[in-house]
C-alpha atoms as a printed R data frame, in Angstrom:
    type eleno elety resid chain resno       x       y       z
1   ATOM     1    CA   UNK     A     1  91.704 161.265 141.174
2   ATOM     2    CA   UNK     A     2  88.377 162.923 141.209
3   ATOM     3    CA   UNK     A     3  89.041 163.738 145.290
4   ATOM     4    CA   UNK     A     4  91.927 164.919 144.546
5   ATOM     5    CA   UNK     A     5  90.802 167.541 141.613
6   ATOM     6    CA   UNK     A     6  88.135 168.158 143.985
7   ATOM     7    CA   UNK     A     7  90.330 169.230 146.786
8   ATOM     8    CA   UNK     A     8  92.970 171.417 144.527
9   ATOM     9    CA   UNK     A     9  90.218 173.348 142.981
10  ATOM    10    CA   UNK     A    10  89.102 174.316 146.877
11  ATOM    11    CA   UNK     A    11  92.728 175.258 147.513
12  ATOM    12    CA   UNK     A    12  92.599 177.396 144.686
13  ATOM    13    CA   UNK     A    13  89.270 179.043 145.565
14  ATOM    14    CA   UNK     A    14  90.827 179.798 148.835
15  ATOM    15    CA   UNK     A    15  93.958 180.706 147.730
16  ATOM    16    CA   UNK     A    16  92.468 183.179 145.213
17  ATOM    17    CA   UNK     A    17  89.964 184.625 147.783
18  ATOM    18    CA   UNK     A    18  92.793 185.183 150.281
19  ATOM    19    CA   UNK     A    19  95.030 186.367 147.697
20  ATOM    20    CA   UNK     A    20  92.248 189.486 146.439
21  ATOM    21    CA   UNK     A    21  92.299 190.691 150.160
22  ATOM    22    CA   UNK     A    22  95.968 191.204 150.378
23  ATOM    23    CA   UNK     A    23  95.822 192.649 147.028
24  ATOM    24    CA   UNK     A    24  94.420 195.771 148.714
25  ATOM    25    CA   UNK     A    25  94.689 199.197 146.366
26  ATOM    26    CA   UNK     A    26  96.669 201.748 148.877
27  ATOM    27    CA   UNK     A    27  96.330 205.141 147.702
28  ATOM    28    CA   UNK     A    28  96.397 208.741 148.772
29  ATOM    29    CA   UNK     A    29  93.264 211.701 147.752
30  ATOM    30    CA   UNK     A    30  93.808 215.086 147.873
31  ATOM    31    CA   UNK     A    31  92.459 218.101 149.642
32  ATOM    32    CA   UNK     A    32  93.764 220.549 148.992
33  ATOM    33    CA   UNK     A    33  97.788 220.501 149.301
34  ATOM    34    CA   UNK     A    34  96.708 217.714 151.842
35  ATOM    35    CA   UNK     A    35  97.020 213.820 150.864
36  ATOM    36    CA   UNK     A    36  94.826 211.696 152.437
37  ATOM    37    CA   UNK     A    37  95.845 207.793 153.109
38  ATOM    38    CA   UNK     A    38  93.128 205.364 152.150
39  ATOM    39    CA   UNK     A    39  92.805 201.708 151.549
40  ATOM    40    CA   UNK     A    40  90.362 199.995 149.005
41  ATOM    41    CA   UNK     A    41  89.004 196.697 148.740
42  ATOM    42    CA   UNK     A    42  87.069 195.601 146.254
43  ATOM    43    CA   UNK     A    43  85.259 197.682 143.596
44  ATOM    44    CA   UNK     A    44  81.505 199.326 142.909
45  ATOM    45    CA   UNK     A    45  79.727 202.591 142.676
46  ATOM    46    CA   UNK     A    46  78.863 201.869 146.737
47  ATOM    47    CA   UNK     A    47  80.979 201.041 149.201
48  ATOM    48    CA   UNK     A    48  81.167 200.601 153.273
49  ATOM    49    CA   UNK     A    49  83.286 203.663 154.527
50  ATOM    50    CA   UNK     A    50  85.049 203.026 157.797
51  ATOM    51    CA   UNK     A    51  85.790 205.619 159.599
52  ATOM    52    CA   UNK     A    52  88.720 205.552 162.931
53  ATOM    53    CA   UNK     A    53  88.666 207.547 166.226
54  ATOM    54    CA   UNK     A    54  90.287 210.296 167.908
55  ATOM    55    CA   UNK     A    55  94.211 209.502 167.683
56  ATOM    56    CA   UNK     A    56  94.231 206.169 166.270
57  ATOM    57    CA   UNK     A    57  94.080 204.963 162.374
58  ATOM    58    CA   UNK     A    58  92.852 202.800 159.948
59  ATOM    59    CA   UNK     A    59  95.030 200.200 161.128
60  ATOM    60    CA   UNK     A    60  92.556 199.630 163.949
61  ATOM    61    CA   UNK     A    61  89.826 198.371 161.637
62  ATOM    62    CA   UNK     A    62  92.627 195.430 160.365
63  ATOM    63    CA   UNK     A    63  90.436 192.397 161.806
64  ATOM    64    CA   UNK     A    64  86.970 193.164 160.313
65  ATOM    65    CA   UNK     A    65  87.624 193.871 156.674
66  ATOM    66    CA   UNK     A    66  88.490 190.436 155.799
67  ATOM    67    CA   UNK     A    67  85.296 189.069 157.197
68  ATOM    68    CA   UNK     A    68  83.508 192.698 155.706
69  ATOM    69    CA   UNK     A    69  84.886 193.112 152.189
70  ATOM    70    CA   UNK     A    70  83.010 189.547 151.572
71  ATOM    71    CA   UNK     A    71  79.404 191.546 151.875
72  ATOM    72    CA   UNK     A    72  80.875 194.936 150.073
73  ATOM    73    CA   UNK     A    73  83.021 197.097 148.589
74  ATOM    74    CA   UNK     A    74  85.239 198.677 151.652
75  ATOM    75    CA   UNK     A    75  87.237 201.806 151.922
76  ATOM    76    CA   UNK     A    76  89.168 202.921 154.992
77  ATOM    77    CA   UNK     A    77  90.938 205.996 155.693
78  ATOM    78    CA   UNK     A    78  93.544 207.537 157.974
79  ATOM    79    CA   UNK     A    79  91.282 211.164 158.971
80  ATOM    80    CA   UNK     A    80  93.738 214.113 158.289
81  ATOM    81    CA   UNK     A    81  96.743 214.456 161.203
82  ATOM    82    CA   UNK     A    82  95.785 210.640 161.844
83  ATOM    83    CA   UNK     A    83  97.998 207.277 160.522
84  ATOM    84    CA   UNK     A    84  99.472 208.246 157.154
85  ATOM    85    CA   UNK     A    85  97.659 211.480 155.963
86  ATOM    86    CA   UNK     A    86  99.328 214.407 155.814
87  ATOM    87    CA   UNK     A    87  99.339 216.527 159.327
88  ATOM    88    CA   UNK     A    88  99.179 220.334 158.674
89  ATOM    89    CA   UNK     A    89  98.822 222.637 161.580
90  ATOM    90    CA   UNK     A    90  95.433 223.951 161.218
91  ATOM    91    CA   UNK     A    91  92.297 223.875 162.396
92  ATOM    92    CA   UNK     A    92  90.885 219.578 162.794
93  ATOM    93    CA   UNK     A    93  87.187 220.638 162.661
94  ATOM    94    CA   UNK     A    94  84.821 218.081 162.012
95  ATOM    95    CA   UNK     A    95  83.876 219.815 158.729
96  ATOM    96    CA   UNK     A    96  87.580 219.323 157.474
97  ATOM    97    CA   UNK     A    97  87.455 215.319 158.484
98  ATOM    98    CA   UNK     A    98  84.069 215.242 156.594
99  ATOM    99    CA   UNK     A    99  85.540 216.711 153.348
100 ATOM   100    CA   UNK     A   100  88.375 214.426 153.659
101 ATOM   101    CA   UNK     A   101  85.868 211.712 153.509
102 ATOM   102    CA   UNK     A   102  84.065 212.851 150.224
103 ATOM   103    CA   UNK     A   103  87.699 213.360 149.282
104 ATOM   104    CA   UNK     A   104  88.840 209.866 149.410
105 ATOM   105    CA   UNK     A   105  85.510 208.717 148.332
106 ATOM   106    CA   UNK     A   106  86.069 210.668 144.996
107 ATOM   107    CA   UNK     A   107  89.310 209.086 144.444
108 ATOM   108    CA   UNK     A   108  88.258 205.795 144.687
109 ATOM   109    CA   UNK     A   109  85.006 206.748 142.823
110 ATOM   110    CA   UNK     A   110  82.648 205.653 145.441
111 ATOM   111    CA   UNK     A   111  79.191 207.562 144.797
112 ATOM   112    CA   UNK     A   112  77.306 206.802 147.475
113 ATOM   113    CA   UNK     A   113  78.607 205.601 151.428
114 ATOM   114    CA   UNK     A   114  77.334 203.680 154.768
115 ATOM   115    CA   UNK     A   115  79.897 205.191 156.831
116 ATOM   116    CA   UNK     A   116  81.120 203.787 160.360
117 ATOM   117    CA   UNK     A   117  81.916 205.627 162.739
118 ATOM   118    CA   UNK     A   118  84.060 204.962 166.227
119 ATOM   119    CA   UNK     A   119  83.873 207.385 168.800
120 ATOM   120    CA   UNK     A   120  84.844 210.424 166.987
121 ATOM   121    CA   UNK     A   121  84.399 208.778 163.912
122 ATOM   122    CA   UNK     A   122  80.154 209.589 164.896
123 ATOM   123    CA   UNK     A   123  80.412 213.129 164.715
124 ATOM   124    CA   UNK     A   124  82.493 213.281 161.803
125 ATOM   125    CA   UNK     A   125  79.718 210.801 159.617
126 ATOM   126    CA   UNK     A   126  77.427 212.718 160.986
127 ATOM   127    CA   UNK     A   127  78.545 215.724 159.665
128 ATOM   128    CA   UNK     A   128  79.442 214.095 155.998
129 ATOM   129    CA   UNK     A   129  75.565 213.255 156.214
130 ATOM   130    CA   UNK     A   130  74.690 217.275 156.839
131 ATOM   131    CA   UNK     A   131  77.339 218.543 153.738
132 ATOM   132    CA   UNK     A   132  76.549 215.458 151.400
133 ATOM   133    CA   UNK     A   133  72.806 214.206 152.004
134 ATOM   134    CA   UNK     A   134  72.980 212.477 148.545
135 ATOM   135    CA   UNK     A   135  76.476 210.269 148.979
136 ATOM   136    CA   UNK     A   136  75.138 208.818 152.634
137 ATOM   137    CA   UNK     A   137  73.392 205.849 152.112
138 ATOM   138    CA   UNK     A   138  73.320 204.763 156.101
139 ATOM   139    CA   UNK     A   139  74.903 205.894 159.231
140 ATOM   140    CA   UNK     A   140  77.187 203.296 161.872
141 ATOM   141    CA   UNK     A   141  77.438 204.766 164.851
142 ATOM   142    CA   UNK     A   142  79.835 202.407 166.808
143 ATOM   143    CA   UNK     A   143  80.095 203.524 170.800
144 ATOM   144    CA   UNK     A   144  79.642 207.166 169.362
145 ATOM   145    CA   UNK     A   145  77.963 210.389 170.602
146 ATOM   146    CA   UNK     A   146  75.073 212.664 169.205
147 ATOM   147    CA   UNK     A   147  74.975 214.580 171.685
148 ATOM   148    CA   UNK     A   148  77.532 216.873 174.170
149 ATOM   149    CA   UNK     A   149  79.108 215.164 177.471
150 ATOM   150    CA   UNK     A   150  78.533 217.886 180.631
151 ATOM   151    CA   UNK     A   151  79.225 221.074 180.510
152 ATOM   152    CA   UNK     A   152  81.704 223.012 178.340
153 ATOM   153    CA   UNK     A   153  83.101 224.138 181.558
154 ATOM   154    CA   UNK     A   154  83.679 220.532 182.399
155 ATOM   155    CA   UNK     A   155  85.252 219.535 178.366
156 ATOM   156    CA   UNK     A   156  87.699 222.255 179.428
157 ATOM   157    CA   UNK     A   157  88.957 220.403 182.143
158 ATOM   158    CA   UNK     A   158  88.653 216.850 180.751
159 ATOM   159    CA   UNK     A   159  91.197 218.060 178.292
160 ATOM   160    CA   UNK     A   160  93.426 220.709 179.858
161 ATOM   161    CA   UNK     A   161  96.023 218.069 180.319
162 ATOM   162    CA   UNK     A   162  96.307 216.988 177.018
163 ATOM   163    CA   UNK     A   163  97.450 220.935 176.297
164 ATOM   164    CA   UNK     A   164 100.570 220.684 178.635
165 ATOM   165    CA   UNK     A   165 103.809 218.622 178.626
166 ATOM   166    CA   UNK     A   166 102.824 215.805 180.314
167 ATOM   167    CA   UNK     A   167  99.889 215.000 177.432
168 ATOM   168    CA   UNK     A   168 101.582 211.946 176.421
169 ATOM   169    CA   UNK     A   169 100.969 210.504 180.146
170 ATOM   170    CA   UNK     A   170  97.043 212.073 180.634
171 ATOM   171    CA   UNK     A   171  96.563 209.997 177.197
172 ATOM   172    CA   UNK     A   172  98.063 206.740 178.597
173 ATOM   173    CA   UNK     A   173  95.790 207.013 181.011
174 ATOM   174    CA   UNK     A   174  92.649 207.406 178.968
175 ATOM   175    CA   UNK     A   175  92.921 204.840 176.838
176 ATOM   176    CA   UNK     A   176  93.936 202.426 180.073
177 ATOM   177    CA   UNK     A   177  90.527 202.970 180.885
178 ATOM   178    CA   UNK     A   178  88.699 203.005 177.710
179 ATOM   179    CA   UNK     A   179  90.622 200.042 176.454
180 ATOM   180    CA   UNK     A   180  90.411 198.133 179.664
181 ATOM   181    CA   UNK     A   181  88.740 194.553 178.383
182 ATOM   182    CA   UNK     A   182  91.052 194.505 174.963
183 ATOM   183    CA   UNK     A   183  94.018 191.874 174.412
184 ATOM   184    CA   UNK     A   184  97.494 193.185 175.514
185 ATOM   185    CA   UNK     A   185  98.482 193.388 171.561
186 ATOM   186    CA   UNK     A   186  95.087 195.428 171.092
187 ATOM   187    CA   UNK     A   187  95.799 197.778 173.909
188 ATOM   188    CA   UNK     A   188  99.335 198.475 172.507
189 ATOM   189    CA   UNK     A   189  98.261 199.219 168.792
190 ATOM   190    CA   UNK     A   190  95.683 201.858 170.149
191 ATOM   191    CA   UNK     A   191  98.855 203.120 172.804
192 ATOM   192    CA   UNK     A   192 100.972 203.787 169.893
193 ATOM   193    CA   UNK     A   193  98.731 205.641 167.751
194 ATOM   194    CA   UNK     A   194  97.997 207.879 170.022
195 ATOM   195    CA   UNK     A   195 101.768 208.758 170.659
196 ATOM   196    CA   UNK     A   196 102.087 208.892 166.940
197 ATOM   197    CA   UNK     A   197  99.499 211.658 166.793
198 ATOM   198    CA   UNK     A   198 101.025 214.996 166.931
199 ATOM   199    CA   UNK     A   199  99.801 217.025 170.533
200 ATOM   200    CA   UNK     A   200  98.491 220.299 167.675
201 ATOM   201    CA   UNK     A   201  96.281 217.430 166.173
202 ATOM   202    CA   UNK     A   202  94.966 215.858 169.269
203 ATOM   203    CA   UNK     A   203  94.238 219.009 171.179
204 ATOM   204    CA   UNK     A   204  92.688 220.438 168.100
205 ATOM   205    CA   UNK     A   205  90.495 217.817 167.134
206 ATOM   206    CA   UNK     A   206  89.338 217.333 170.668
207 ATOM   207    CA   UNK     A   207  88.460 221.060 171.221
208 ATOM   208    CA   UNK     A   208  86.475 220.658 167.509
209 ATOM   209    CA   UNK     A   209  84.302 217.746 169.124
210 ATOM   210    CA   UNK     A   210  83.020 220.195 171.713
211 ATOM   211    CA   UNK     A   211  81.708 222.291 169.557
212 ATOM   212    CA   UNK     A   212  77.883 222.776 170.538
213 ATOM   213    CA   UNK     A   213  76.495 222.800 166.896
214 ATOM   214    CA   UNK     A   214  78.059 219.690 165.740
215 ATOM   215    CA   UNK     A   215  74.671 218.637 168.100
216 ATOM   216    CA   UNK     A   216  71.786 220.311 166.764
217 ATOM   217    CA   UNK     A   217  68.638 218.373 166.627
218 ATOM   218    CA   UNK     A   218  68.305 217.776 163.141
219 ATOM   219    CA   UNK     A   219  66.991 214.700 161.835
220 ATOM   220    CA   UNK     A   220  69.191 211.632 160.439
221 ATOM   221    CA   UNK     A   221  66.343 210.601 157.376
222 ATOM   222    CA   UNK     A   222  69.166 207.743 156.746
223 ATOM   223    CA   UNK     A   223  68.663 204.223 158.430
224 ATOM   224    CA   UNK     A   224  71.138 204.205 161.679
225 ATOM   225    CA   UNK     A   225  72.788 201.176 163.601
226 ATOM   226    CA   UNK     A   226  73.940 202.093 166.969
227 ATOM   227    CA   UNK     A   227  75.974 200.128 169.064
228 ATOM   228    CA   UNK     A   228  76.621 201.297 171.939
229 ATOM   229    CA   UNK     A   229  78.926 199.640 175.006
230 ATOM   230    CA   UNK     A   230  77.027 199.572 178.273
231 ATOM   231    CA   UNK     A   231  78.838 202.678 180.169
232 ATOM   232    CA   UNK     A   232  77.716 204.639 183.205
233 ATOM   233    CA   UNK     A   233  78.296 207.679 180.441
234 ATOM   234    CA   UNK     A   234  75.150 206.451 178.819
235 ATOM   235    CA   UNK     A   235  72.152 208.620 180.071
236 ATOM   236    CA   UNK     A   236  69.231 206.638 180.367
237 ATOM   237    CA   UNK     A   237  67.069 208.209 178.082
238 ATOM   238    CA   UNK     A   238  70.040 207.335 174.799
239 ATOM   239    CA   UNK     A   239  67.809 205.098 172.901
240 ATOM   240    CA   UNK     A   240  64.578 207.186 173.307
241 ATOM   241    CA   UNK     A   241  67.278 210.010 172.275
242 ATOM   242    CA   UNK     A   242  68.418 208.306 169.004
243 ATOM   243    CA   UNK     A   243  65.561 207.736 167.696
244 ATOM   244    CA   UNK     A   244  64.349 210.923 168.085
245 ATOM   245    CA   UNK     A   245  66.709 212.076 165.489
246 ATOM   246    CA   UNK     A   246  67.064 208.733 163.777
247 ATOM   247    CA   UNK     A   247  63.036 207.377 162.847
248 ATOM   248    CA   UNK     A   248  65.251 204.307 161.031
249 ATOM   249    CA   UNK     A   249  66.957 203.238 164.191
250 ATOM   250    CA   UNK     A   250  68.799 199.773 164.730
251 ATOM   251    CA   UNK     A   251  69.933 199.910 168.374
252 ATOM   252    CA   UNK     A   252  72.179 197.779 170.709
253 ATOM   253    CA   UNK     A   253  73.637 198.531 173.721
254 ATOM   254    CA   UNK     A   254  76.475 195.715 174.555
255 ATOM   255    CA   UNK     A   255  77.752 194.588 177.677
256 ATOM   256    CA   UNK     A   256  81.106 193.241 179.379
257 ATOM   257    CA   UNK     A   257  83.221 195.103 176.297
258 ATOM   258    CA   UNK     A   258  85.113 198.324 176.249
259 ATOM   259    CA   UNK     A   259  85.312 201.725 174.034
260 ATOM   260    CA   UNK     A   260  86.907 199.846 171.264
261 ATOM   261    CA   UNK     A   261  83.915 196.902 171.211
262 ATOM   262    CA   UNK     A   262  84.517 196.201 168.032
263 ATOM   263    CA   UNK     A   263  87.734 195.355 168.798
264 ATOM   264    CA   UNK     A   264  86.623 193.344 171.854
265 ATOM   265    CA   UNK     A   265  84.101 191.624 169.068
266 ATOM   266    CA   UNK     A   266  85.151 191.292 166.185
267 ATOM   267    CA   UNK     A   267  83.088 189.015 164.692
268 ATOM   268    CA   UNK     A   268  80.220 189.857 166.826
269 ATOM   269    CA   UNK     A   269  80.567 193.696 165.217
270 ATOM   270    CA   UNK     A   270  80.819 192.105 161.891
271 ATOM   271    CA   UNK     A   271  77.735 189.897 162.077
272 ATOM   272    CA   UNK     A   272  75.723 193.003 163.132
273 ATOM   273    CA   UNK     A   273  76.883 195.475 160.411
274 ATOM   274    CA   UNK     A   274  76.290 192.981 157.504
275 ATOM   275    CA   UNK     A   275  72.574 191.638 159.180
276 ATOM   276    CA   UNK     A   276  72.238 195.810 159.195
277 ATOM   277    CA   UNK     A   277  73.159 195.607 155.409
278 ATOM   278    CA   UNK     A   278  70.846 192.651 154.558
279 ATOM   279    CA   UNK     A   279  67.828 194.175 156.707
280 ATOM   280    CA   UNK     A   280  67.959 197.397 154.787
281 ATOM   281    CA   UNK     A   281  68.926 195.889 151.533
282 ATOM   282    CA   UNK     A   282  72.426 197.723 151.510
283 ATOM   283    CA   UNK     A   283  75.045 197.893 149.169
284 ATOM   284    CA   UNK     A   284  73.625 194.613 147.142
């Protein structure tokens, strides 16, 4: 009898746990005449802000907030023109993603952030740090750049095909590469976000990432994890470059996994953000 009160109560631990993860608050903030999709999990003054790359959506970070809502309050958003926020044909600086942030994090009355950041997502915490010093707690920056690749003569021509008719292809193509070591299901979800994205938003967004001052040596004065996926891109100098603008610096540079690496691992990615937490005594 006592085995078998012992074993129920488990079940309903379980049960309960599992049951306050799919009981995720969906909501929208707004900026402006904009709404911006979000999802919350859990609840506190502080949360763990995950931010998605160029094209794709908050869909991508799925497998890790099971495993990451256990250590912390977690929001994720769909950036303007991206997933289910509203897609206006403006201007997707990285200024306007940033604000978008602080908007959601307003709605869900988060005070204070450690953002993540994929690709993309790295300039656009980056600049939330700049414009709101007092809401970033920490930085992610997850296979992410702080500074420009080549020239802007060579930007242009990375993504002139993504301005014609045949963007939808030159995309493909892309994210063939940079997805290369993912699961066939994996590859597909990142596939059809992209051809979700509207060409105004890509194009725009892309041409706002170029932009020279987004990479101004100022200093992050915020503790930083980097992780980084062993690429040929890399220059060699990356780690001495981080912390030359990051003094708090975790680094890793990972091998054998893609673009999307913490797709390729997730629990690997989730191990190192939370031992980042409990280092720095984050988000208690």
């Amino acid at each position: 009898m006592k085995r078998n009160l012992k074993y129920i109560s488990l079940l309903f631990v379980v049960l309960l746990a599992s049951a306050s993860f799919t009981a995720a608050q969906e909501k929208y903030a707004k900026l402006g005449a904009n709404k911006i999709h979000y999802k919350n999990y859990g609840k506190g003054k502080d949360a763990l802000v995950l931010v998605h790359c160029w094209t794709c959506n908050l869909e991508l970070w799925r497998d890790h907030i099971p495993e990451l809502s256990k250590r912390a309050r977690v929001v994720a958003l769909d950036l303007p023109g991206h997933g289910l926020s509203d897609k206006p044909e403006t201007t997707y600086s990285m200024d306007f993603f940033a604000d978008a942030i602080d908007a959601v994090m307003k709605d869900a009355g988060v005070e204070r952030a450690v953002l993540v950041g994929h690709s993309m997502g790295t300039p656009v915490i980056r600049q939330f740090y700049r414009k709101y010093p007092q809401k970033t707690l920490a930085l992610v920056i997850v296979d992410g750049a702080v500074r420009p690749f080549g020239t802007k003569e060579q930007r242009e021509q990375f993504t002139a095909p993504l301005r014609g008719p045949q963007y939808k292809e030159a995309g493909i193509q892309m994210f063939a590469a940079m997805s290369a070591t993912l699961s066939d299901a994996d590859k597909e979800r990142v596939r059809t976000s992209y051809l979700s994205t509207p060409q105004y938003v890509l194009v725009s967004s892309m041409d706002a990432m170029g932009d020279d001052a987004l990479y101004a040596p100022d200093k992050i004065n915020v503790p930083v994890l980097a992780i980084l996926a062993k690429s040929p891109f890399w220059p060699a100098d990356t780690e001495q470059f981080l912390h030359s603008l990051a003094p708090d610096l975790t680094y890793q540079m990972w091998e054998g996994v893609s673009h999307f690496l913490f797709m390729d691992r997730p629990k690997e990615f989730n191990a190192a953000v939370i031992a980042f937490l409990d280092q720095k005594k984050l988000l208690k």
